[in-house]
mmCIF file of the C-alpha atoms, coordinates in Angstrom:
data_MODEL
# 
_entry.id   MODEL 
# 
loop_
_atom_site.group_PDB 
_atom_site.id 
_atom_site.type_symbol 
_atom_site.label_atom_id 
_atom_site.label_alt_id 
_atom_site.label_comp_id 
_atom_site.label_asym_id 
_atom_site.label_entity_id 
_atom_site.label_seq_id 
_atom_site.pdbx_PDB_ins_code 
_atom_site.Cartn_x 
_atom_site.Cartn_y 
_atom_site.Cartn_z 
_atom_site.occupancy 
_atom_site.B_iso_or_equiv 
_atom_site.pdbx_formal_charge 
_atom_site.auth_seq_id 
_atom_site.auth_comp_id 
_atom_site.auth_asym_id 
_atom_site.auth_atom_id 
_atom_site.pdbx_PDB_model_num 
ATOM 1   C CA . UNK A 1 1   ? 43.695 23.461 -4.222  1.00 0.00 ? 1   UNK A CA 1 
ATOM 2   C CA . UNK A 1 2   ? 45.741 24.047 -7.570  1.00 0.00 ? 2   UNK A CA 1 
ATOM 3   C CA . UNK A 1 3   ? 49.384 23.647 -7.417  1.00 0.00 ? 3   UNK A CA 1 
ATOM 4   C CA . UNK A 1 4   ? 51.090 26.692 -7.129  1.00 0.00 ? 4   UNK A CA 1 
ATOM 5   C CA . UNK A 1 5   ? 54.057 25.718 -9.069  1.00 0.00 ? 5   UNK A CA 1 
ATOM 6   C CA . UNK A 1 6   ? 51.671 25.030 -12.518 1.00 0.00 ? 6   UNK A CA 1 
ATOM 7   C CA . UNK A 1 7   ? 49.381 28.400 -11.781 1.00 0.00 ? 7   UNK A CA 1 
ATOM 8   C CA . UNK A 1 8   ? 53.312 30.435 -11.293 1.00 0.00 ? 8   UNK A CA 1 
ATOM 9   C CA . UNK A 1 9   ? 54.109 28.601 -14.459 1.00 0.00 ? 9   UNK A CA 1 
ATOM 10  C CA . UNK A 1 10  ? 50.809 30.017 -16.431 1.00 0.00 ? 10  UNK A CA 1 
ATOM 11  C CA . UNK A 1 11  ? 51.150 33.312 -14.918 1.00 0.00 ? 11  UNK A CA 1 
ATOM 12  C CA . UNK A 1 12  ? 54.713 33.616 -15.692 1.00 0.00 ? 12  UNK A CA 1 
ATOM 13  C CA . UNK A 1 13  ? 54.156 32.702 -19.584 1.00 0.00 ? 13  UNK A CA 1 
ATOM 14  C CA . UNK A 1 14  ? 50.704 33.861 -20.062 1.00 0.00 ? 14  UNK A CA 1 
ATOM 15  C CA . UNK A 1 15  ? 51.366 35.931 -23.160 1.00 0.00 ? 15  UNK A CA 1 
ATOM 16  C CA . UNK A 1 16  ? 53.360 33.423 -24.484 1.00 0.00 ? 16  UNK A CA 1 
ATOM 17  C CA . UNK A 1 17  ? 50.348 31.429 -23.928 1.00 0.00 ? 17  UNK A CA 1 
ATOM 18  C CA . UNK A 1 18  ? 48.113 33.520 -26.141 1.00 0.00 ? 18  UNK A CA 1 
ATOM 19  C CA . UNK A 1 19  ? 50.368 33.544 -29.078 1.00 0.00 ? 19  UNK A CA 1 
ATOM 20  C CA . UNK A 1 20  ? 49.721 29.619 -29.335 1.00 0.00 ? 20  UNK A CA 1 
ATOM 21  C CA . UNK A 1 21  ? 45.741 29.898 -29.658 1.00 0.00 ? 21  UNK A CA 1 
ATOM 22  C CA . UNK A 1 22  ? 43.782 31.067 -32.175 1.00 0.00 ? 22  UNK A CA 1 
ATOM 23  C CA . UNK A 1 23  ? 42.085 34.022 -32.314 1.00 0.00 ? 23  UNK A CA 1 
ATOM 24  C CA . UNK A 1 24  ? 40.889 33.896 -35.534 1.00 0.00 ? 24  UNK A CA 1 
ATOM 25  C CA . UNK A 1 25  ? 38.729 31.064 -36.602 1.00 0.00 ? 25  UNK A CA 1 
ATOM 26  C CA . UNK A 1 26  ? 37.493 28.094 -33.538 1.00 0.00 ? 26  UNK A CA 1 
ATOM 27  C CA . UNK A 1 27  ? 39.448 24.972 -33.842 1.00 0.00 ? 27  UNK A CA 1 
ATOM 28  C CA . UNK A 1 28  ? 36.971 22.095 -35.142 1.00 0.00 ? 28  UNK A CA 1 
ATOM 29  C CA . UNK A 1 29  ? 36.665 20.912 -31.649 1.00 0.00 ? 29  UNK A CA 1 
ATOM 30  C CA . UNK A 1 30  ? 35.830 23.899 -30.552 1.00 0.00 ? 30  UNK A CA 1 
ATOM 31  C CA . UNK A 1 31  ? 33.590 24.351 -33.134 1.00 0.00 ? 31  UNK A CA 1 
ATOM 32  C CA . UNK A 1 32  ? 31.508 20.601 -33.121 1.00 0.00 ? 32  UNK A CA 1 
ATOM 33  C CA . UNK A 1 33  ? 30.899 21.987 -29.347 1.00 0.00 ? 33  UNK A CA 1 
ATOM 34  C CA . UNK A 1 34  ? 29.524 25.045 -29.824 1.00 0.00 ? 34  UNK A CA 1 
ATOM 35  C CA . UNK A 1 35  ? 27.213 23.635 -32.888 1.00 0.00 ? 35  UNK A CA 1 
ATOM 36  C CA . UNK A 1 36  ? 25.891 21.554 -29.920 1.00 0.00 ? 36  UNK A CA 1 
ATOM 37  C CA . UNK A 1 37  ? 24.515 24.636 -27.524 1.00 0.00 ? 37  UNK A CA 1 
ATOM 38  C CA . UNK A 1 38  ? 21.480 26.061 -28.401 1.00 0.00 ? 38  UNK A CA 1 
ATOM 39  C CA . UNK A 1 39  ? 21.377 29.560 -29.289 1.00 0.00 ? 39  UNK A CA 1 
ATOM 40  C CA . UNK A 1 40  ? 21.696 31.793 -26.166 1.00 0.00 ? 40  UNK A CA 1 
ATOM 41  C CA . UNK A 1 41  ? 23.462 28.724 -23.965 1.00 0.00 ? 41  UNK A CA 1 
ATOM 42  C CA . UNK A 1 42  ? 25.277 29.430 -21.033 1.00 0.00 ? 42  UNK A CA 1 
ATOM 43  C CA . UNK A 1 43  ? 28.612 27.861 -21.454 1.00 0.00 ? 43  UNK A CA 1 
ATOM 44  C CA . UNK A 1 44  ? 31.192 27.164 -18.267 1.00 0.00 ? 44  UNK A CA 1 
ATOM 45  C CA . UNK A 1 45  ? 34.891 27.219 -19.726 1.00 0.00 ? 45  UNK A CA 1 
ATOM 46  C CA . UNK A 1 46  ? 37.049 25.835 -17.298 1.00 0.00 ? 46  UNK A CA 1 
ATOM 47  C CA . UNK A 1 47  ? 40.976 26.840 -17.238 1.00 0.00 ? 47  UNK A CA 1 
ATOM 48  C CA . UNK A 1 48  ? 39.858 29.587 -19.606 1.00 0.00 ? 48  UNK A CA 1 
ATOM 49  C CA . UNK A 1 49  ? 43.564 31.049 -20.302 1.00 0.00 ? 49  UNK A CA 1 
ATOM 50  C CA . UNK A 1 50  ? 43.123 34.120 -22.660 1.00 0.00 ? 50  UNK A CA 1 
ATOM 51  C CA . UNK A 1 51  ? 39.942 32.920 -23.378 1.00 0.00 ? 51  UNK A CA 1 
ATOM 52  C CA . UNK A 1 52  ? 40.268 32.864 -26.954 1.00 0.00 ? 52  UNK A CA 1 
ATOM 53  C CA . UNK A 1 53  ? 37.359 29.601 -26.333 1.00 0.00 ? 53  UNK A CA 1 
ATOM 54  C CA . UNK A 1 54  ? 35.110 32.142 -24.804 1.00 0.00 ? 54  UNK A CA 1 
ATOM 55  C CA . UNK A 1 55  ? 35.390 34.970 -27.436 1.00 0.00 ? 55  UNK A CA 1 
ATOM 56  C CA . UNK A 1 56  ? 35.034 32.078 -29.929 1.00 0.00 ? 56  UNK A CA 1 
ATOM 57  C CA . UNK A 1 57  ? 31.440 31.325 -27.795 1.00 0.00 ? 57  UNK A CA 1 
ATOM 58  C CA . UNK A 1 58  ? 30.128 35.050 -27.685 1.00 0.00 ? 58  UNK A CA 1 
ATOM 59  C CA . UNK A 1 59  ? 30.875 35.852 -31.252 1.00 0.00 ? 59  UNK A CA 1 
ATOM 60  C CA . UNK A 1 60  ? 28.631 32.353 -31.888 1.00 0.00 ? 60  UNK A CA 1 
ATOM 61  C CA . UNK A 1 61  ? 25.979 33.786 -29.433 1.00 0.00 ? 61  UNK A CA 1 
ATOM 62  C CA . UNK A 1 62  ? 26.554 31.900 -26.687 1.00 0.00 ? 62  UNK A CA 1 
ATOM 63  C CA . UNK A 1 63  ? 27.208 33.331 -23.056 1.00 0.00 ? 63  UNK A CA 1 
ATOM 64  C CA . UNK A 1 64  ? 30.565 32.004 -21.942 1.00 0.00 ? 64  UNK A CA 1 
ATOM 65  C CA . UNK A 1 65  ? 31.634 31.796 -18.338 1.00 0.00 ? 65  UNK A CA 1 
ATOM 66  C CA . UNK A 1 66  ? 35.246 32.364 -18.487 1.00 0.00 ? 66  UNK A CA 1 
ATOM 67  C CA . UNK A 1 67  ? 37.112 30.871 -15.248 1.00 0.00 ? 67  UNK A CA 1 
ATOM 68  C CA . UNK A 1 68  ? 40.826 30.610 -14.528 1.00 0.00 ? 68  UNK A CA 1 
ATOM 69  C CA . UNK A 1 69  ? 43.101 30.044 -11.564 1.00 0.00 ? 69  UNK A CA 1 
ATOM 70  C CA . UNK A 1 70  ? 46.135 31.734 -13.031 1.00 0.00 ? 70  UNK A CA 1 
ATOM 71  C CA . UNK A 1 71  ? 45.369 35.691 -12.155 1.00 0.00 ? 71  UNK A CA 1 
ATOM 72  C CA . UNK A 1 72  ? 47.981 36.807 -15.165 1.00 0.00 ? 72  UNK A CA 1 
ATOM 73  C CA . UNK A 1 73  ? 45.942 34.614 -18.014 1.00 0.00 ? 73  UNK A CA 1 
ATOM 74  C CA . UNK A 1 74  ? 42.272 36.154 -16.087 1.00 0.00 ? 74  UNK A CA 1 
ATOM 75  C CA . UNK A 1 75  ? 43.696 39.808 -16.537 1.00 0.00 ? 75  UNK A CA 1 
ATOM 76  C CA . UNK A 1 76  ? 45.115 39.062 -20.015 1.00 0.00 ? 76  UNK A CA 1 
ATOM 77  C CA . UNK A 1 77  ? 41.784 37.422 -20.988 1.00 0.00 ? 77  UNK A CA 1 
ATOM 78  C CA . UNK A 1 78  ? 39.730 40.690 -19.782 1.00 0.00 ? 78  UNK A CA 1 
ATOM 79  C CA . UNK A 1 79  ? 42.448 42.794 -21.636 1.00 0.00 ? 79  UNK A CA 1 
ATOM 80  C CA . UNK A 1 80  ? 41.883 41.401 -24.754 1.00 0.00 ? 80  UNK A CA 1 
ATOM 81  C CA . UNK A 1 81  ? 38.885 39.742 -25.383 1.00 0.00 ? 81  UNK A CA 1 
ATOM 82  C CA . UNK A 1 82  ? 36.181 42.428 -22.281 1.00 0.00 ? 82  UNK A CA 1 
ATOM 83  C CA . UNK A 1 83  ? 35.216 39.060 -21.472 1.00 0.00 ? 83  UNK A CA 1 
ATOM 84  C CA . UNK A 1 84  ? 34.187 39.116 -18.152 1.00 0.00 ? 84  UNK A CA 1 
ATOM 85  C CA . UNK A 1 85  ? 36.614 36.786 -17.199 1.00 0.00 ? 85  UNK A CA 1 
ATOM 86  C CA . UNK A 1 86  ? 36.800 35.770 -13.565 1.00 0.00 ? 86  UNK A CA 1 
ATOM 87  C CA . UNK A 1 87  ? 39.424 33.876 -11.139 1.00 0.00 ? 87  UNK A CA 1 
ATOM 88  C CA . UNK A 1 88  ? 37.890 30.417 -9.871  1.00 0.00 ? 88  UNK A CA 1 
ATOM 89  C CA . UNK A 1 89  ? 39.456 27.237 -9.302  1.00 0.00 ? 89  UNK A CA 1 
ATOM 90  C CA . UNK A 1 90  ? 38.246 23.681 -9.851  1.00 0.00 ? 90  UNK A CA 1 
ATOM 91  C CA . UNK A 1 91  ? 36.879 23.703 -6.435  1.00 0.00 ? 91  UNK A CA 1 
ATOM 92  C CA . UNK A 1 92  ? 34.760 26.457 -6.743  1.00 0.00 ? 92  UNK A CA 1 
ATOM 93  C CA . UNK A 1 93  ? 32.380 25.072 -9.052  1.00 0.00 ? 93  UNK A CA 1 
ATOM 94  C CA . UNK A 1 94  ? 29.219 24.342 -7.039  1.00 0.00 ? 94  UNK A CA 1 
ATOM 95  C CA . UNK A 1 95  ? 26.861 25.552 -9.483  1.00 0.00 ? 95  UNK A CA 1 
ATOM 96  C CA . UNK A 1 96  ? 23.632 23.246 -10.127 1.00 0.00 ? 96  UNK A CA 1 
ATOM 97  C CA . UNK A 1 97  ? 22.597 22.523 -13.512 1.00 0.00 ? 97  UNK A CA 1 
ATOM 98  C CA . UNK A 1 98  ? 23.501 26.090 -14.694 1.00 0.00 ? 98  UNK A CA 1 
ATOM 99  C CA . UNK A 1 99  ? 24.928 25.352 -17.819 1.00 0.00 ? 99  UNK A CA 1 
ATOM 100 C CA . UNK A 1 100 ? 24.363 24.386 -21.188 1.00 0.00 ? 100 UNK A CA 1 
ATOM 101 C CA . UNK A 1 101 ? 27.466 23.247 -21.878 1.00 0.00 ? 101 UNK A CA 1 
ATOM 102 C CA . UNK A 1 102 ? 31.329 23.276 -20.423 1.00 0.00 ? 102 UNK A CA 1 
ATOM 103 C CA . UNK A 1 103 ? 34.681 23.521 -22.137 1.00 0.00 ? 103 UNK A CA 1 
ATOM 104 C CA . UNK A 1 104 ? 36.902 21.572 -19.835 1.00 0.00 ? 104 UNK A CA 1 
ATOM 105 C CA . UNK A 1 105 ? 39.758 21.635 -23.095 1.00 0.00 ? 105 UNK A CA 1 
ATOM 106 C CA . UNK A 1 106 ? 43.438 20.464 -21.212 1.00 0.00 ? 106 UNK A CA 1 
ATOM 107 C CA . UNK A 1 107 ? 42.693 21.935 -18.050 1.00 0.00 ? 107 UNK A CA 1 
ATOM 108 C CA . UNK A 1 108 ? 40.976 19.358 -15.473 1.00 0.00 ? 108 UNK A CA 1 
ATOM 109 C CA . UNK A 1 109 ? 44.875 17.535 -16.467 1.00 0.00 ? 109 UNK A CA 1 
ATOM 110 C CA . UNK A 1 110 ? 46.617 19.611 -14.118 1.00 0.00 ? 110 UNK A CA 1 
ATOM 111 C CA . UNK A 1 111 ? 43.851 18.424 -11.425 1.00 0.00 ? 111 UNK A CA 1 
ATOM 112 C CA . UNK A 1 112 ? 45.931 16.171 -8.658  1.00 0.00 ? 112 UNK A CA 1 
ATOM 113 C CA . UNK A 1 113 ? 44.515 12.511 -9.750  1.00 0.00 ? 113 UNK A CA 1 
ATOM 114 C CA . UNK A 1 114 ? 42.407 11.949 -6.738  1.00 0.00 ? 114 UNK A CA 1 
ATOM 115 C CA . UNK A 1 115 ? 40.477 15.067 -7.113  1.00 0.00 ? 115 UNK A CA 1 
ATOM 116 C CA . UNK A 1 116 ? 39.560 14.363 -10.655 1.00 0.00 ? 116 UNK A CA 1 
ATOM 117 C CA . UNK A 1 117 ? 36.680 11.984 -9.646  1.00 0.00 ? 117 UNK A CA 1 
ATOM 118 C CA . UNK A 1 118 ? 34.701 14.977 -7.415  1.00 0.00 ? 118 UNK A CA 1 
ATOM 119 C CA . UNK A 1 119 ? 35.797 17.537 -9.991  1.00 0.00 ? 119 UNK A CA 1 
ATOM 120 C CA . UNK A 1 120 ? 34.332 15.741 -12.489 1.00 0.00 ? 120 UNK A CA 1 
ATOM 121 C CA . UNK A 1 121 ? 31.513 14.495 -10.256 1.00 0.00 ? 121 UNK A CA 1 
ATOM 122 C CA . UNK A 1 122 ? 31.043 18.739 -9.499  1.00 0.00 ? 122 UNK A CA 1 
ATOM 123 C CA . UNK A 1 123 ? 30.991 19.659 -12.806 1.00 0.00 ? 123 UNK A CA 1 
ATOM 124 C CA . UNK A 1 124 ? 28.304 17.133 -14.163 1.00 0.00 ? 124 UNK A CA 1 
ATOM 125 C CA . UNK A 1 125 ? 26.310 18.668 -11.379 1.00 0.00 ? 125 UNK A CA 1 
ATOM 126 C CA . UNK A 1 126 ? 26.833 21.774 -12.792 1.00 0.00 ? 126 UNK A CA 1 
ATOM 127 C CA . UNK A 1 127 ? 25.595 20.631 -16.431 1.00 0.00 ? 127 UNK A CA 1 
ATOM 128 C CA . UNK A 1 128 ? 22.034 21.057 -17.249 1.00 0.00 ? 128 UNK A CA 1 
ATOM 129 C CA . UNK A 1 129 ? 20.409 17.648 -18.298 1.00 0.00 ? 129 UNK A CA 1 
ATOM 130 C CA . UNK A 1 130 ? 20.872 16.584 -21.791 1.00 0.00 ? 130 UNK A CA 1 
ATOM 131 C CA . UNK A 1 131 ? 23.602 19.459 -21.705 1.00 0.00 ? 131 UNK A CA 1 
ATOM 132 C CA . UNK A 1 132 ? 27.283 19.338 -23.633 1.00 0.00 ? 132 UNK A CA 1 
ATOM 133 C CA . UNK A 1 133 ? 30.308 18.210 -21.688 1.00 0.00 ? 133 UNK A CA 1 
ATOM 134 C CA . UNK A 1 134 ? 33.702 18.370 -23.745 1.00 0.00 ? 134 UNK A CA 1 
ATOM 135 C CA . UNK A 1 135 ? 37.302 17.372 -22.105 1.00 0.00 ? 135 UNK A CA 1 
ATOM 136 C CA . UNK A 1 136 ? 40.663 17.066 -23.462 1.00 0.00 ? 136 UNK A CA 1 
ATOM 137 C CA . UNK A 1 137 ? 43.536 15.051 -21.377 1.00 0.00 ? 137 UNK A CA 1 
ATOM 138 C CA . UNK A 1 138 ? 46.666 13.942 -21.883 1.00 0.00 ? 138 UNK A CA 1 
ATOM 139 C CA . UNK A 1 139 ? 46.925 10.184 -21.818 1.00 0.00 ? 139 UNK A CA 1 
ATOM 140 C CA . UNK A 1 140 ? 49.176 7.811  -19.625 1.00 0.00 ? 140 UNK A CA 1 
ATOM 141 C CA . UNK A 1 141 ? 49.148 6.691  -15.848 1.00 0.00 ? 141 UNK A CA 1 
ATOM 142 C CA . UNK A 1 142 ? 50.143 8.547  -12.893 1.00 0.00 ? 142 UNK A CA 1 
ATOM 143 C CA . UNK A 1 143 ? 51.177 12.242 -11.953 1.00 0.00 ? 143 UNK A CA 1 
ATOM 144 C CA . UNK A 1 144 ? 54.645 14.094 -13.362 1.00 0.00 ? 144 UNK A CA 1 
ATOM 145 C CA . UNK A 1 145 ? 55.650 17.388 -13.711 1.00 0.00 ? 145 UNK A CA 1 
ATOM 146 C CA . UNK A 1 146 ? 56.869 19.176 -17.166 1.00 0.00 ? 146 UNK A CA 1 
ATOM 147 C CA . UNK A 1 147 ? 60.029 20.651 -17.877 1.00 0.00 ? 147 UNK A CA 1 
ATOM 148 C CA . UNK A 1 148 ? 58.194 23.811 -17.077 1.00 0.00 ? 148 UNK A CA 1 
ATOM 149 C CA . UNK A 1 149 ? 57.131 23.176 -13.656 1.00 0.00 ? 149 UNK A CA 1 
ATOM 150 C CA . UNK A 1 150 ? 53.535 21.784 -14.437 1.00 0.00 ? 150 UNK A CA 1 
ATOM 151 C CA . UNK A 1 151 ? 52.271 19.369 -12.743 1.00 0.00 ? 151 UNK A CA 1 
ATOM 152 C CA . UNK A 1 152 ? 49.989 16.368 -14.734 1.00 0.00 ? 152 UNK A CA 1 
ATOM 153 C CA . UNK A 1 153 ? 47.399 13.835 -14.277 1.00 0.00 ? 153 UNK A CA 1 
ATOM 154 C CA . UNK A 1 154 ? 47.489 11.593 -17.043 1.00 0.00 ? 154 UNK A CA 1 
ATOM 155 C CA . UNK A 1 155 ? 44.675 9.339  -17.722 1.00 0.00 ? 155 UNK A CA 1 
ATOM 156 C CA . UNK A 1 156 ? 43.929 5.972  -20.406 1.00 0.00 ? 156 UNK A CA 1 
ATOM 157 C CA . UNK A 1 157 ? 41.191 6.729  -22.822 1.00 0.00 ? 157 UNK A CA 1 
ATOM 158 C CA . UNK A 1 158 ? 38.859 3.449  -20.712 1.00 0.00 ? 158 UNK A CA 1 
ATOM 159 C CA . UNK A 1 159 ? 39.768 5.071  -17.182 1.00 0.00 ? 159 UNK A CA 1 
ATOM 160 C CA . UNK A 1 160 ? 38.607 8.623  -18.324 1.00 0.00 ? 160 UNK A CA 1 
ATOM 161 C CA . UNK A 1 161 ? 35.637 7.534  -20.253 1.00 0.00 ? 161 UNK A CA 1 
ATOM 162 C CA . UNK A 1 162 ? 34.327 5.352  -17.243 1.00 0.00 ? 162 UNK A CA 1 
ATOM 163 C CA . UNK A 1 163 ? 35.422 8.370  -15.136 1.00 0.00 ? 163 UNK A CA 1 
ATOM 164 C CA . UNK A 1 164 ? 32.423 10.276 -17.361 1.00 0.00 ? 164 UNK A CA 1 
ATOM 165 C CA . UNK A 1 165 ? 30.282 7.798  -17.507 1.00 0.00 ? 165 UNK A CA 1 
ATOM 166 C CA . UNK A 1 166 ? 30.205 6.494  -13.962 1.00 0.00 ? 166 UNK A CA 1 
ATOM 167 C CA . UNK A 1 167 ? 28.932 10.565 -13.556 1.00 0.00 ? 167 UNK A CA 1 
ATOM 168 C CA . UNK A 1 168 ? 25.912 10.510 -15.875 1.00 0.00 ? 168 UNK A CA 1 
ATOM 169 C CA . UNK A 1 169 ? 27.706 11.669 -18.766 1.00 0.00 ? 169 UNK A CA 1 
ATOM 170 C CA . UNK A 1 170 ? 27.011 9.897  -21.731 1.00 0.00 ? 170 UNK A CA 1 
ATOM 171 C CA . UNK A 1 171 ? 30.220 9.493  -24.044 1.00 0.00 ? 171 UNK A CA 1 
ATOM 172 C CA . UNK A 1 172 ? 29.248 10.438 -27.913 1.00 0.00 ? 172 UNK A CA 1 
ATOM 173 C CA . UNK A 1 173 ? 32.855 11.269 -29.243 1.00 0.00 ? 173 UNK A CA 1 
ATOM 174 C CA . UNK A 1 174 ? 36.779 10.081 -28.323 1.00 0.00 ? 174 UNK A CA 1 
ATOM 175 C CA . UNK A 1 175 ? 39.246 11.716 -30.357 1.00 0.00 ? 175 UNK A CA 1 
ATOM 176 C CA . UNK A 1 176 ? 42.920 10.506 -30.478 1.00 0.00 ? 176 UNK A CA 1 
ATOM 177 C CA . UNK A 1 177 ? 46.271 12.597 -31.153 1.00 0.00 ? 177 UNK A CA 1 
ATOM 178 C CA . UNK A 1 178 ? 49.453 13.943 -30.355 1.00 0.00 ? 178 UNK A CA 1 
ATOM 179 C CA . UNK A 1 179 ? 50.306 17.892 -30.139 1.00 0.00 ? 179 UNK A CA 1 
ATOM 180 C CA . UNK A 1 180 ? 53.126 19.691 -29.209 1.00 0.00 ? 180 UNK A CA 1 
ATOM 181 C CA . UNK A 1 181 ? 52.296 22.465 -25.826 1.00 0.00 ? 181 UNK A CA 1 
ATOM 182 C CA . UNK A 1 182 ? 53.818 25.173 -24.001 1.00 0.00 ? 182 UNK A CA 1 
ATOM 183 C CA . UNK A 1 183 ? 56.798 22.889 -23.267 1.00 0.00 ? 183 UNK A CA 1 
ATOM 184 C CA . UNK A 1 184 ? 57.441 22.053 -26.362 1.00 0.00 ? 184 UNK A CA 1 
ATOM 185 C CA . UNK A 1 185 ? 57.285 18.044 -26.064 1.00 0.00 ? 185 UNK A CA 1 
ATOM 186 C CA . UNK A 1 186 ? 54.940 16.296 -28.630 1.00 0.00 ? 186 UNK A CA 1 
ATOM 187 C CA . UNK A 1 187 ? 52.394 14.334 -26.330 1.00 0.00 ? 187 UNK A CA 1 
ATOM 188 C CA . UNK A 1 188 ? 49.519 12.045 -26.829 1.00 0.00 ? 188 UNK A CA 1 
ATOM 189 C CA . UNK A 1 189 ? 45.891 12.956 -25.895 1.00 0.00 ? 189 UNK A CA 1 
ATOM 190 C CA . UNK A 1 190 ? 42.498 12.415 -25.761 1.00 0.00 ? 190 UNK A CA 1 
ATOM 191 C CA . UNK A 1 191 ? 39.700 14.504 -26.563 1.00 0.00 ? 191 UNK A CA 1 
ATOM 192 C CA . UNK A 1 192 ? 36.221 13.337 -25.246 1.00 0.00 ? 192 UNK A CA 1 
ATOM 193 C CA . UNK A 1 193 ? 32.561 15.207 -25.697 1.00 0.00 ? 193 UNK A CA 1 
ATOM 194 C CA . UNK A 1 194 ? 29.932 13.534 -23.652 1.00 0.00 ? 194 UNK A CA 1 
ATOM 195 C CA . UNK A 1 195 ? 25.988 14.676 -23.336 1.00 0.00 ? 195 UNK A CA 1 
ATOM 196 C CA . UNK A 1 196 ? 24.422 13.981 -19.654 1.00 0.00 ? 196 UNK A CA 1 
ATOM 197 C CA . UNK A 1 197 ? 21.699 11.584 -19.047 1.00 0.00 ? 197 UNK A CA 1 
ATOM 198 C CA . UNK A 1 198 ? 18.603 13.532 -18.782 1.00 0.00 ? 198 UNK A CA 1 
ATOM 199 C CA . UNK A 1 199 ? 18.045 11.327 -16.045 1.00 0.00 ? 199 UNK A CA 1 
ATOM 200 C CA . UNK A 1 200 ? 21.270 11.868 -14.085 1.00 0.00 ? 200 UNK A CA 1 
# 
C-alpha cells in the first residue's frame, strides 16, 4: 500500500513537480530506453508523475502506459499531455508479459524495502522476454523520510543489481550520480537498465 504521507506530498506539489521535467527534448536516459523498444512497443511507466516520460514515448511511437498513485500528478498528466493516464499503485501490476519495456525512473524508491523484492519480482513478470527494464534509485541502506514528508528506500548499487538479477533481469547498464529533487538536497543515485532472460 503506498504511504499516504509521500502520495499527499506529490499531490500537494504536483505542479511544482512538472516545472522540474522536461517537456521538451527526453533526457539521454530516457532516450537510450526508448532506442531499445521496437517500433509500436507497449511501454509500462511506473510513478508516471506528469508523464512528461510517456509523451516523450508516444511522440517516439511507442504506446506508453502511464500509471501513478498520486491522483493530482494522474489528472495533471491527462491535462497536459491527453495521455491516458491512469491511477495504479505498485501493487496493482499483475500484468503477464504485456510489455515491451517499463520506465520504473525514481519511483519503485518510495516502495517500503520489503516490498521491493515482489514489486520487482511483479514487474519482471510483467516484462515480455528479452524486453527493456530501466530503474533509477537512490543509493544508501535503510528507510528515511525527506524534509518533505517522503518516505525512501535506499538501496547499494550490488543489493539492487542482485535484486534484478535474482528476477531474470539481465543487468546491461549502471549509471552513477548525484542530483538535486523536489526537496532540494543533492543525493546520490543509481540508474540501472536491465533486458530479461528470454528464458525467465
Amino acid at each position: 500500500m503506498p504511504d499516504p504521507k509521500t502520495i499527499a506530498t506529490y499531490d500537494a506539489k504536483a505542479a511544482d513537480y512538472i516545472k522540474m521535467t522536461s517537456v521538451d527534448t527526453p533526457e539521454a536516459s530516457l532516450q537510450a530506453f526508448m532506442d531499445l523498444i521496437p517500433q509500436g512497443g507497449a511501454v509500462l511507466d511506473l510513478g508516471c508523475g506528469p508523464a512528461a516520460a510517456s509523451a516523450h514515448m508516444r511522440d517516439a511511437g511507442l504506446l506508453p502506459d502511464p500509471v501513478d498513485a498520486s491522483k493530482r500528478m494522474v489528472e495533471l498528466a491527462n491535462e497536459t499531455f491527453d495521455i491516458g493516464a491512469r491511477l495504479g499503485t505498485f501493487d496493482e501490476i499483475d500484468a503477464v508479459a504485456a510489455y515491451d519495456g517499463i520506465w520504473a525512473n525514481f519511483s519503485l524508491l518510495h516502495a517500503p524495502e520489503a516490498d521491493l523484492p515482489r514489486h520487482i519480482a511483479a514487474l519482471s513478470r510483467a516484462l515480455k522476454p528479452g524486453g527493456i527494464f530501466h530503474i533509477g534509485m537512490k543509493t544508501g541502506t535503510g528507510e528515511k523520510r525527506d524534509k518533505i514528508d517522503r518516505l525512501y528506500t535506499f538501496v547499494t548499487v550490488d543489493g539492487l543489481r542482485d535484486l534484478l538479477e535474482s528476477n531474470g533481469l539481465v543487468v546491461d547498464f549502471v549509471r552513477e550520480g548525484e542530483e538535486r529533487g523536489l526537496a532540494g538536497t543533492l543525493d546520490p543515485f543509481v540508474i540501472m537498465r536491465a533486458v530479461k532472460d528470454t528464458d525467465a
